[in-house]
Backbone as ProteinMPNN parsed JSONL, in Angstrom:
{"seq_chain_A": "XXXXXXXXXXXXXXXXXXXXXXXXXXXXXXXXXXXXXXXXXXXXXXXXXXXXXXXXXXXXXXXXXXXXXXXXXXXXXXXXXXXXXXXXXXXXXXXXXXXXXXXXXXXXXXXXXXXXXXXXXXXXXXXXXXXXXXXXXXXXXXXXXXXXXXXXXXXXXXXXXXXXXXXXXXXXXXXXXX", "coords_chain_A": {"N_chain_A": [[-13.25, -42.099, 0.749], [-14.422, -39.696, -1.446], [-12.693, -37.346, -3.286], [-13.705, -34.559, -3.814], [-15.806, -34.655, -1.681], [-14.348, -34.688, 0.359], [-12.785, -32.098, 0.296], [-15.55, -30.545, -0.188], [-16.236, -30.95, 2.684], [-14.597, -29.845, 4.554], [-14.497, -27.682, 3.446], [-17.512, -26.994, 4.529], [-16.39, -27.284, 7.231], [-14.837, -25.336, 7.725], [-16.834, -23.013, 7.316], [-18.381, -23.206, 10.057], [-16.298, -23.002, 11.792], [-15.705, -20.619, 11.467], [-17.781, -19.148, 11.874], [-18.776, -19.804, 14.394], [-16.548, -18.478, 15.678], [-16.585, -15.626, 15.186], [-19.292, -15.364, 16.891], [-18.289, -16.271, 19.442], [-16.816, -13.969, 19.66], [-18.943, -12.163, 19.425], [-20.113, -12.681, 21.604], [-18.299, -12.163, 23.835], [-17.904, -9.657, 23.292], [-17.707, -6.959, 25.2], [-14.562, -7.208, 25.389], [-13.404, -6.211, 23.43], [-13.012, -3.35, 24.009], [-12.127, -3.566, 26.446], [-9.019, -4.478, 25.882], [-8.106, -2.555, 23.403], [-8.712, -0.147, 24.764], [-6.618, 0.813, 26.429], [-4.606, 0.463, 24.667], [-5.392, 2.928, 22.586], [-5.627, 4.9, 24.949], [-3.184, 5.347, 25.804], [-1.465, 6.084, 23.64], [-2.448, 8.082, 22.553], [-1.85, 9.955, 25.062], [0.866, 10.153, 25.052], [1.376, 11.278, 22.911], [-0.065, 14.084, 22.995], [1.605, 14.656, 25.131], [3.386, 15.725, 24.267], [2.74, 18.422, 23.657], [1.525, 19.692, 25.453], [0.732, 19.108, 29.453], [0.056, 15.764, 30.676], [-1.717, 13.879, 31.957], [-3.668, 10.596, 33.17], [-5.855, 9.353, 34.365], [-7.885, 6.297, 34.506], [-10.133, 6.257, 31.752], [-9.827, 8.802, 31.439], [-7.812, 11.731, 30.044], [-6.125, 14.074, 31.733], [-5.562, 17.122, 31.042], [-3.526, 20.036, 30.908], [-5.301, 21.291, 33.526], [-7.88, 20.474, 32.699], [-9.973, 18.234, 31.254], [-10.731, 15.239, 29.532], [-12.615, 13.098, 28.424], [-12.215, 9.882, 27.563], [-14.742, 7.589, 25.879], [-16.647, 4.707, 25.697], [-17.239, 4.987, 23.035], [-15.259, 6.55, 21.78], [-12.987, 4.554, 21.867], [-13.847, 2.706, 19.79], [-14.67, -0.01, 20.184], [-16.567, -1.558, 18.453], [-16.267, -0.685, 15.778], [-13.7, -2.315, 15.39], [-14.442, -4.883, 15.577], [-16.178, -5.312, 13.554], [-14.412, -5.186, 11.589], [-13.266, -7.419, 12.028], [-15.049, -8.907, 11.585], [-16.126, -9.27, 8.881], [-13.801, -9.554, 8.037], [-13.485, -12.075, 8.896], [-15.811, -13.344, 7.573], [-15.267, -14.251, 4.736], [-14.645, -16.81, 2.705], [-12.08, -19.013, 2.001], [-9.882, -17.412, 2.191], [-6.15, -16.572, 2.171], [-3.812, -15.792, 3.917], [-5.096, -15.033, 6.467], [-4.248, -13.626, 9.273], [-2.66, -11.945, 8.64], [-4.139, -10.37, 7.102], [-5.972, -9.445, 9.052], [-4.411, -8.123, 11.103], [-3.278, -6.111, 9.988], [-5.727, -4.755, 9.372], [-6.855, -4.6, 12.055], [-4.156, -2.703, 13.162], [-4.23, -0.368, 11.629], [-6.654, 0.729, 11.695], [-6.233, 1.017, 14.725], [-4.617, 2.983, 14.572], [-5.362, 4.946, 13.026], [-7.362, 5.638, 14.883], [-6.347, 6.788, 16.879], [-5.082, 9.069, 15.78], [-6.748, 10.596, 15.324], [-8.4, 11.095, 17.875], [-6.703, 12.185, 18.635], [-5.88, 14.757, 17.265], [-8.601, 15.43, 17.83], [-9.029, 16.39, 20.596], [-6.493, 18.084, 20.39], [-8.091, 19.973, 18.897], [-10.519, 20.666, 21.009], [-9.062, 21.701, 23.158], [-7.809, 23.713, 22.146], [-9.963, 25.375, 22.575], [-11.838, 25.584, 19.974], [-13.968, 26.861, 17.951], [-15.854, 25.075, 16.183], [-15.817, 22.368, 17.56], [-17.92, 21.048, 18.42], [-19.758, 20.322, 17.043], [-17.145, 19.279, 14.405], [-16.453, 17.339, 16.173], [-19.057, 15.611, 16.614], [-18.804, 14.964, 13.568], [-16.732, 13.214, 13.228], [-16.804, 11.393, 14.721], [-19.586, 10.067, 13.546], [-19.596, 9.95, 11.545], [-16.686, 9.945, 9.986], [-15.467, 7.519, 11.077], [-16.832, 5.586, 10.32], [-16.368, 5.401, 7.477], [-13.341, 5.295, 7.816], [-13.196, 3.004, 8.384], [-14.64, 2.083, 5.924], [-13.238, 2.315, 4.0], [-10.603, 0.841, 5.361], [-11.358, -1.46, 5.087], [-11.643, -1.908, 1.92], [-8.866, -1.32, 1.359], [-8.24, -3.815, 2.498], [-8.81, -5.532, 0.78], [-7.989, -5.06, -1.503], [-5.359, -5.334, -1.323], [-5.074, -7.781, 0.028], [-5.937, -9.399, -2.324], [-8.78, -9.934, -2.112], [-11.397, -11.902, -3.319], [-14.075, -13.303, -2.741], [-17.251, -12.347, -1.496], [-18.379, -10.761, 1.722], [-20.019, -12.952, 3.89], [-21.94, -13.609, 1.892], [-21.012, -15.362, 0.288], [-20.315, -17.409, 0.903], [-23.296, -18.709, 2.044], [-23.777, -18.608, -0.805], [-22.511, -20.742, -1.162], [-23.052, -22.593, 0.801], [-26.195, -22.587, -0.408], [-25.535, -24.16, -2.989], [-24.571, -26.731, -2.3], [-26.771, -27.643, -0.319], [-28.656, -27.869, -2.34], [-27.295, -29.832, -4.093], [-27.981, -32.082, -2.663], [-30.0, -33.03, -2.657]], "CA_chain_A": [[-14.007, -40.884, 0.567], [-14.252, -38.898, -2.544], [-11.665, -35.824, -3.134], [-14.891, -33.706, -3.717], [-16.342, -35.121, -0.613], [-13.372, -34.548, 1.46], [-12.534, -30.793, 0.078], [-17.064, -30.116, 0.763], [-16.676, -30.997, 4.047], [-13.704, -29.095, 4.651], [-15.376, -26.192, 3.538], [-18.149, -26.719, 5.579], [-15.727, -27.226, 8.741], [-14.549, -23.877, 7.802], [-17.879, -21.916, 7.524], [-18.991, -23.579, 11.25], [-15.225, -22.525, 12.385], [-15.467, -19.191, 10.905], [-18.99, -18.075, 12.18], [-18.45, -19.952, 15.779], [-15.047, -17.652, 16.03], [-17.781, -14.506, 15.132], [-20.414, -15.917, 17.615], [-17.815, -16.054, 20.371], [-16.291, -12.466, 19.717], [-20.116, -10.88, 20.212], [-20.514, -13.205, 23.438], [-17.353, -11.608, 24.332], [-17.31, -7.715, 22.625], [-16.503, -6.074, 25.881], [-13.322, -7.468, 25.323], [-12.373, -5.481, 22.712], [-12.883, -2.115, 25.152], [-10.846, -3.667, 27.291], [-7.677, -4.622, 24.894], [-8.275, -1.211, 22.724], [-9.068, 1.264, 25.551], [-5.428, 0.956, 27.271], [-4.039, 0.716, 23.356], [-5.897, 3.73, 22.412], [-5.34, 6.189, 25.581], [-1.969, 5.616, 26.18], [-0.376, 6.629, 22.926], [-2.924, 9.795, 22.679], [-1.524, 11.004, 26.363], [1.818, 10.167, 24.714], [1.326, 12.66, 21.821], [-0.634, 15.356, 23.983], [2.676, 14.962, 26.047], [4.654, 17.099, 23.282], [2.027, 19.797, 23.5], [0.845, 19.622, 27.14], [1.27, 18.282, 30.466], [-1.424, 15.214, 30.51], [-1.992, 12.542, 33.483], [-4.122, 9.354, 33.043], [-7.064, 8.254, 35.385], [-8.795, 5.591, 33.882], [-10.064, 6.254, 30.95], [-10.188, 10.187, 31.224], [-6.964, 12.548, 30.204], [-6.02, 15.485, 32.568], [-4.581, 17.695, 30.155], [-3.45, 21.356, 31.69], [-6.004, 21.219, 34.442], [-9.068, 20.173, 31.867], [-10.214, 16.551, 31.468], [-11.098, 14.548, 28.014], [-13.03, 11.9, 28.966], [-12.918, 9.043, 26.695], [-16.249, 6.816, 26.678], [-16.076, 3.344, 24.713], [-17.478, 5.182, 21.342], [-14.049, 6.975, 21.227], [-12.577, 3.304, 21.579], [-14.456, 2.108, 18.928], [-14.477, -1.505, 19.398], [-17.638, -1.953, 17.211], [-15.195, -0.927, 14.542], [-12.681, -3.387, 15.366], [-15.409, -6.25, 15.932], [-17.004, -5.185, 12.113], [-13.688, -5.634, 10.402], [-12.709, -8.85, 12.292], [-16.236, -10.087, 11.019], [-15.969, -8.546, 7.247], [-12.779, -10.83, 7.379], [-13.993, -13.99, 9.153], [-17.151, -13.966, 6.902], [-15.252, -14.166, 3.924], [-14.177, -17.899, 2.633], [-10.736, -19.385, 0.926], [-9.015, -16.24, 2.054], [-5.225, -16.731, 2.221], [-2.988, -14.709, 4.708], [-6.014, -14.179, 7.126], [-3.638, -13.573, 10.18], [-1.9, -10.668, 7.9], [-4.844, -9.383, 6.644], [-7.085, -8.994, 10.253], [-3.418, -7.752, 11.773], [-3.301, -4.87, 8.811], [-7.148, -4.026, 9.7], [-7.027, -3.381, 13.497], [-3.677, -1.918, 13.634], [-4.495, 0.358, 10.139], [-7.707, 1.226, 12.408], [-5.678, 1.725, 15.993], [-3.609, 3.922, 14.331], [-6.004, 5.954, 12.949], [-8.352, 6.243, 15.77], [-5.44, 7.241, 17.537], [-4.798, 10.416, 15.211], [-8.688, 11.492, 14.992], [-8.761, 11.66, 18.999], [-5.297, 13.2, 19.581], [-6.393, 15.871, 16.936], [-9.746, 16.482, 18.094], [-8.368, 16.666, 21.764], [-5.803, 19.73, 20.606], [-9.055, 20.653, 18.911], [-11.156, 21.132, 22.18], [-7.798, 22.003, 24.09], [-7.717, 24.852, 21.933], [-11.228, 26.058, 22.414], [-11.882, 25.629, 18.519], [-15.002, 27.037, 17.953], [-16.651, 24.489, 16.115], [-15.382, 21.794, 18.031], [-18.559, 19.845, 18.816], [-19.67, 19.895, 15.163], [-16.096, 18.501, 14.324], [-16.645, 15.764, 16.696], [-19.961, 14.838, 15.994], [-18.855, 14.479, 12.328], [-15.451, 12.618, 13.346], [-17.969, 10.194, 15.495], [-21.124, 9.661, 13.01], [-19.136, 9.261, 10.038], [-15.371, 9.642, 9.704], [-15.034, 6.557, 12.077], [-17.319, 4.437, 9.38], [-15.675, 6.261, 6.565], [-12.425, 4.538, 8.083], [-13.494, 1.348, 8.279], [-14.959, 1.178, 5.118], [-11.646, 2.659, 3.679], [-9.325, -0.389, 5.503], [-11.55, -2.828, 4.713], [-11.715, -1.739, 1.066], [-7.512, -1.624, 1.233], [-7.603, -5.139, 2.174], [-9.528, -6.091, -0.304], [-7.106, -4.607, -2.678], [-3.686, -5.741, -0.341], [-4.795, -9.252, -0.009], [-7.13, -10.034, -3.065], [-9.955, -10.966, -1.594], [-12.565, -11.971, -4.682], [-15.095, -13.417, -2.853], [-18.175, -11.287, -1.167], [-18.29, -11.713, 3.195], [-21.255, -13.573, 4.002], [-22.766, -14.12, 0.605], [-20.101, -16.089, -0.455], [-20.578, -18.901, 2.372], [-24.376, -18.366, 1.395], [-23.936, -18.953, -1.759], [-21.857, -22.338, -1.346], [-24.216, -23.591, 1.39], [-27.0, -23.23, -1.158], [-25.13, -25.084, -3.759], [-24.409, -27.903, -1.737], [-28.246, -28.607, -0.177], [-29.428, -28.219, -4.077], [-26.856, -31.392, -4.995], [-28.259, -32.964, -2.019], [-31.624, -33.48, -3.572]], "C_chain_A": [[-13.495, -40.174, -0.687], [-13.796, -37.676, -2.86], [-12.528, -34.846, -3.115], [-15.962, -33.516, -2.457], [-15.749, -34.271, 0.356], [-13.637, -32.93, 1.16], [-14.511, -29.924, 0.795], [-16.891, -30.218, 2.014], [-15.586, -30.289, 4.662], [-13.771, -27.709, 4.615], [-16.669, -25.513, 4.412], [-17.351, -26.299, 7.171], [-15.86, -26.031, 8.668], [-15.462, -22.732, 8.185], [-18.099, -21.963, 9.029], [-17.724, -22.896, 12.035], [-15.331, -21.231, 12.66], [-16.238, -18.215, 12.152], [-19.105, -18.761, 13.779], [-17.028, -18.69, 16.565], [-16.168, -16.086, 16.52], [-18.486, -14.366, 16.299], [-19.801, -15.156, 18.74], [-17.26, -14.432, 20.608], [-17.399, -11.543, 19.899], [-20.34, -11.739, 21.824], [-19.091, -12.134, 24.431], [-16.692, -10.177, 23.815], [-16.515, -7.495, 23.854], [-15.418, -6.315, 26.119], [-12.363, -6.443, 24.831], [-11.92, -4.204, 23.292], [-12.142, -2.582, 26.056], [-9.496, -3.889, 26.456], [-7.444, -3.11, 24.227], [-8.176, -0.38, 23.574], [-7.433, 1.596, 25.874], [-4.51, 1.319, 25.442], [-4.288, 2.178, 22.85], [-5.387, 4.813, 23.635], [-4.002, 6.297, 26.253], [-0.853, 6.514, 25.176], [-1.008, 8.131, 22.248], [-2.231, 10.709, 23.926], [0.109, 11.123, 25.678], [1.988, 11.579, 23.404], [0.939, 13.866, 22.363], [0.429, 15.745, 24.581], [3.793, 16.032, 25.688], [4.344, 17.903, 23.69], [1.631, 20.128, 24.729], [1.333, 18.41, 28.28], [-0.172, 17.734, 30.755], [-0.825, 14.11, 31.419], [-2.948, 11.755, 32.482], [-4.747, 9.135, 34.216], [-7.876, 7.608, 34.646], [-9.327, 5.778, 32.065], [-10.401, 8.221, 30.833], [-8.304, 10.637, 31.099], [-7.166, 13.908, 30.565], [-4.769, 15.975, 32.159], [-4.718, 19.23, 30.752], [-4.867, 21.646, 32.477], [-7.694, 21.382, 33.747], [-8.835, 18.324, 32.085], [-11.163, 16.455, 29.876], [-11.239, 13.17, 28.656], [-13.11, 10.887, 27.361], [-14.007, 7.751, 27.086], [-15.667, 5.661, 25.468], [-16.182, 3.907, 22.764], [-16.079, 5.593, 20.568], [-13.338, 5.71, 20.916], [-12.544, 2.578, 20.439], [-14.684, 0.759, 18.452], [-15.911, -1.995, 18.603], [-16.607, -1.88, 16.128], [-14.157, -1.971, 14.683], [-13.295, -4.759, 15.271], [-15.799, -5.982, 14.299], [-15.671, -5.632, 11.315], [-13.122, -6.976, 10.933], [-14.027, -9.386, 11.632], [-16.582, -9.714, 9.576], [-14.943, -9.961, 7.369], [-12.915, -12.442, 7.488], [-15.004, -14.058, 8.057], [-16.836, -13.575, 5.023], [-14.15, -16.149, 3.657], [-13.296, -17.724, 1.769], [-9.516, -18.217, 1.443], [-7.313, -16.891, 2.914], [-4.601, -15.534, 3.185], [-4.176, -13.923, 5.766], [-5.376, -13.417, 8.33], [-3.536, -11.818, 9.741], [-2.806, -9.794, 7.623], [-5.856, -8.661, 7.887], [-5.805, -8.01, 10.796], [-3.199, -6.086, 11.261], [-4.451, -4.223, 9.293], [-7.009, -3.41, 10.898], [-5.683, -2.588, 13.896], [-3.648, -0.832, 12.319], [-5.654, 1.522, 11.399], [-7.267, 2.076, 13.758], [-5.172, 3.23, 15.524], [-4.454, 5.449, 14.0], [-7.14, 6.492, 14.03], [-7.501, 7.198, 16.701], [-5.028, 8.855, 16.553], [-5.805, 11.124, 15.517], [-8.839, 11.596, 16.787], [-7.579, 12.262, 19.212], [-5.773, 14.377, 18.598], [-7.643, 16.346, 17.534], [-9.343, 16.729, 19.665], [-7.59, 18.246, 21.443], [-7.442, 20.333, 20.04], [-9.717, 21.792, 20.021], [-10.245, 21.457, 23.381], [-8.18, 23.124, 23.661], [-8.716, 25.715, 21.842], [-12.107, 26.44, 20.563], [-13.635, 25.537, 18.718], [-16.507, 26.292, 17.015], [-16.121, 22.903, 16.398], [-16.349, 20.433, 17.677], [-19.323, 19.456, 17.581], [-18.551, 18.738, 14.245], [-16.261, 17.057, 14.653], [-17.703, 14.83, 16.847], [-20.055, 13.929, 14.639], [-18.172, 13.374, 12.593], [-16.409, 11.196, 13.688], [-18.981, 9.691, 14.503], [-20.582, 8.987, 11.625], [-17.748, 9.549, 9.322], [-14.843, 8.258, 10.418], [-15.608, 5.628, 10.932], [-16.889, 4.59, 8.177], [-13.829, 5.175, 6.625], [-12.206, 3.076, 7.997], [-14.012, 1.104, 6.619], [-13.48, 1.186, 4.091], [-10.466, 1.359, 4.222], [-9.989, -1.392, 5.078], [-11.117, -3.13, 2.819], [-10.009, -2.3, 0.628], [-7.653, -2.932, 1.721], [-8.251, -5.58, 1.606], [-8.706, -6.272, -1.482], [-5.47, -5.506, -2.332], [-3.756, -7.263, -0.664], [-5.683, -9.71, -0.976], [-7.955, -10.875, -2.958], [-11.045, -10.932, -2.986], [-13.88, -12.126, -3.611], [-15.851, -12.188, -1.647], [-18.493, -11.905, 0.571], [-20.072, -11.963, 3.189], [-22.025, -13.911, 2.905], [-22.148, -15.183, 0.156], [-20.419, -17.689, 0.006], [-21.85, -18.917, 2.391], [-24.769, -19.365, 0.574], [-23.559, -21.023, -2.083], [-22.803, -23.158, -0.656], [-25.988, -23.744, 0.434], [-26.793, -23.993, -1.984], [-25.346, -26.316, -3.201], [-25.555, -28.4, -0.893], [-28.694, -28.221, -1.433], [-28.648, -29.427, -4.361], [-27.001, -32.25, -4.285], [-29.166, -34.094, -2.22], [-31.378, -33.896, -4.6]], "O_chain_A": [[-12.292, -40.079, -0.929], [-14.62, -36.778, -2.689], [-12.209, -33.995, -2.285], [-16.718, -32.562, -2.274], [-16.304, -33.397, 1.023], [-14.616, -32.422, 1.708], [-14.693, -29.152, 1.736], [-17.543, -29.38, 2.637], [-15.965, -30.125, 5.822], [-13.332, -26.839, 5.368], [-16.894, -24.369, 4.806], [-17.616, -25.386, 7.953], [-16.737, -25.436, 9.294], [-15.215, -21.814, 8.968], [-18.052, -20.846, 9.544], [-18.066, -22.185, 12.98], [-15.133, -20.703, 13.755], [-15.872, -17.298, 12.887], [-19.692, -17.958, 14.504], [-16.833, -18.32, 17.722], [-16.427, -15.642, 17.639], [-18.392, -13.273, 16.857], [-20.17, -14.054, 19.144], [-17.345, -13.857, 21.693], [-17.226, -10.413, 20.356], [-20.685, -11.247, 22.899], [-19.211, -11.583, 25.525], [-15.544, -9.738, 23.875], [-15.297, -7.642, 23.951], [-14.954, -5.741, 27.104], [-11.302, -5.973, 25.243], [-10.743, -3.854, 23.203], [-11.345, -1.772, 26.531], [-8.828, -2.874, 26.655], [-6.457, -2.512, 24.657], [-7.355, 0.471, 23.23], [-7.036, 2.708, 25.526], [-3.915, 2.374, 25.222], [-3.221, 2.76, 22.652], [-4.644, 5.686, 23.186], [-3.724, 7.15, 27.095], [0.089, 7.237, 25.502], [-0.372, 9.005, 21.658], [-2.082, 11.927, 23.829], [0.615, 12.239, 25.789], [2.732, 12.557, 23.335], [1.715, 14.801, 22.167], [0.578, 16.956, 24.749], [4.591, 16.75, 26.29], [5.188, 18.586, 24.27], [1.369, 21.329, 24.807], [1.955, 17.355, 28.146], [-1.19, 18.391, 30.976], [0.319, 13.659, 31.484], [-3.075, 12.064, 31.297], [-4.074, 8.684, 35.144], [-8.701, 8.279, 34.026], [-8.592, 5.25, 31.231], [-11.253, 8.676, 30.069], [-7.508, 10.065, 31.844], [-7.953, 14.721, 30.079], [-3.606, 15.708, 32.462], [-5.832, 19.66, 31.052], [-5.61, 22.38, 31.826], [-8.529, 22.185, 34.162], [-8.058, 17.572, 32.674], [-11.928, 17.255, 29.337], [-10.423, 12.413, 29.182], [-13.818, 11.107, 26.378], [-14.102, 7.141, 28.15], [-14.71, 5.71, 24.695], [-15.601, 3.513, 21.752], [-15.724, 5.291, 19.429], [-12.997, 5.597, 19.739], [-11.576, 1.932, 20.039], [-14.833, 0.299, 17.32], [-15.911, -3.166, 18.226], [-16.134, -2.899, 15.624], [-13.868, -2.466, 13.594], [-12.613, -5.708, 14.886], [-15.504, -7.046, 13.756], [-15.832, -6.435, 10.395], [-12.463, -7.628, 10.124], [-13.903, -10.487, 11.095], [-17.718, -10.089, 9.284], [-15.206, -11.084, 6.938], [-12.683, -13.435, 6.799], [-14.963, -15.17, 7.531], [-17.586, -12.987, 4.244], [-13.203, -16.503, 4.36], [-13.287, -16.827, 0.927], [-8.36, -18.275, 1.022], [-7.31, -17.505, 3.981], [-5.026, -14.384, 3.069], [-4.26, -12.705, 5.923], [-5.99, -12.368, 8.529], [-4.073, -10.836, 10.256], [-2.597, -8.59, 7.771], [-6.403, -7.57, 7.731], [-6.234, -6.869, 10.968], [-3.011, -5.116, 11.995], [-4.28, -3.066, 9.678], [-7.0, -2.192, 11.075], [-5.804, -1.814, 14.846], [-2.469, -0.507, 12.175], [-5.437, 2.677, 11.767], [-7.608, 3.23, 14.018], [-5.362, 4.312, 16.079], [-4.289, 6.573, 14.474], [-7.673, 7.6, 13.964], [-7.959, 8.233, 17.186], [-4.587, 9.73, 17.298], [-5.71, 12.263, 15.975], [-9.672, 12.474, 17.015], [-7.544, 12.985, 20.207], [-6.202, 15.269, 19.329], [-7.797, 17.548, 17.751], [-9.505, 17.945, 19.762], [-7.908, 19.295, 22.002], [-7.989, 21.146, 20.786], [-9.626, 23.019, 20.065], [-10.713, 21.464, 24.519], [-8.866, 23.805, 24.424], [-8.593, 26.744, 21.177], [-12.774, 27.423, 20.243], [-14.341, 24.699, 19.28], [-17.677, 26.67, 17.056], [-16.019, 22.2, 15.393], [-16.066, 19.381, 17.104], [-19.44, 18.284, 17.223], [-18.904, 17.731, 13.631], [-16.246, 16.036, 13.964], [-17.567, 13.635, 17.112], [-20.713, 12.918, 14.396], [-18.765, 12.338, 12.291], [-16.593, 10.223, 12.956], [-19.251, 8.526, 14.792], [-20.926, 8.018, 10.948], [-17.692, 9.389, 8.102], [-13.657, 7.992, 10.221], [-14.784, 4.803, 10.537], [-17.098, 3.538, 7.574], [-13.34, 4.556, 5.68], [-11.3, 2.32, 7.644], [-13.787, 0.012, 6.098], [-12.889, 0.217, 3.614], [-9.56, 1.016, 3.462], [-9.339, -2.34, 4.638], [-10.524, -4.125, 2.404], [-9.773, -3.262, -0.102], [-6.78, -3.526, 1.089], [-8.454, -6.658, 2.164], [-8.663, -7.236, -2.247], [-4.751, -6.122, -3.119], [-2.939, -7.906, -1.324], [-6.405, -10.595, -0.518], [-8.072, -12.028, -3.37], [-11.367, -9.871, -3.52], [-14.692, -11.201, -3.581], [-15.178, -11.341, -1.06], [-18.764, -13.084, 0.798], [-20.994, -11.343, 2.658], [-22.944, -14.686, 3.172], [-22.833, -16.019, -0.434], [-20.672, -18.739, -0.584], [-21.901, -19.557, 3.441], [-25.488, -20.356, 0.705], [-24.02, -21.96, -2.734], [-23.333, -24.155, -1.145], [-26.762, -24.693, 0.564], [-27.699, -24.817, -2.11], [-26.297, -26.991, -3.595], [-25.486, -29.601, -0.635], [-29.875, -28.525, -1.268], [-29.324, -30.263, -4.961], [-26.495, -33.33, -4.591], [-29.18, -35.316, -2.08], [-32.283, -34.249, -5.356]]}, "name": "protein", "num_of_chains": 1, "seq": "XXXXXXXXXXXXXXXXXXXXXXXXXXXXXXXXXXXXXXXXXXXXXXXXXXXXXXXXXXXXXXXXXXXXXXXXXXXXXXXXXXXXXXXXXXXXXXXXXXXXXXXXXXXXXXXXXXXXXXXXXXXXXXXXXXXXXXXXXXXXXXXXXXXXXXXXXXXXXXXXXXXXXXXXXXXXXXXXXX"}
């Protein structure tokens, strides 16, 4: 077999690898609400814990005899599912481990600030609270994401473009078929 041969089909493996990995992670989202949720509302009750006395039922905190319910949007595993598939649907990339590992805990971390603040927020009766958290929700959460993805773009020099890239090669290669 021909070194050009071998390396094409190698690349193919990869794309079929890549976007089967993808496939399986939407057959299986509510995963990520489950892995994230417990990640997410444990180390918010942990911070609340400085400022207040906060319990844990499920996914609600009972902070000085109030309740902060979190629902999956606070979770945000759409965001965690978008930058695992930004990174799978990008080919050649070196250090993918490092660079998905950087994304969702870059992301935990920050989702984890933006609900422990808006929490003292609506603790503290802050009068434009639900404004705040509409914004925080509609578009500081996508704002975030596009922000880590962007940093690993920069972190791990990614050149090529996700999904166009693997696109682009699979049109190459049925044009030198013909």
């Amino acid at each position: 077999m021909k070194r050009g041969t071998k390396e094409k089909n190698q690349r193919i493996i990869s794309i079929i690898l890549r976007y089967a990995i993808i496939i399986l992670l939407a057959i299986f989202f509510p995963l990520f609400y489950l892995i994230f949720a417990p990640l997410t509302i444990y180390p918010v009750s942990f911070f609340l814990n400085i400022f207040y006395k906060v319990g844990i039922d499920h996914m609600t905190l009972i902070v000085n005899q109030g309740f902060i319910n979190l629902v999956d949007a606070c979770i945000a595993g759409s965001a965690y599912f978008l930058l695992i598939l930004l990174n799978l649907s990008v080919p050649n990339m070196k250090k993918r481990f490092l660079a998905v590992s950087f994304e969702i805990s870059s992301f935990l971390v920050l989702n984890i600030i933006r609900i422990a603040i808006l929490s003292i927020l609506f603790l503290s009766n802050f009068a434009y609270f639900m404004q705040a958290h509409l914004i925080s929700w509609y578009f500081l959460t996508a704002i975030i994401v596009i922000l880590i993805w962007i940093a690993t773009i920069k972190i791990f020099k990614i050149k090529e473009i996700p999904f166009y890239s693997d696109f682009k090669l699979l049109r190459k290669l049925a044009k030198n078929r013909r």
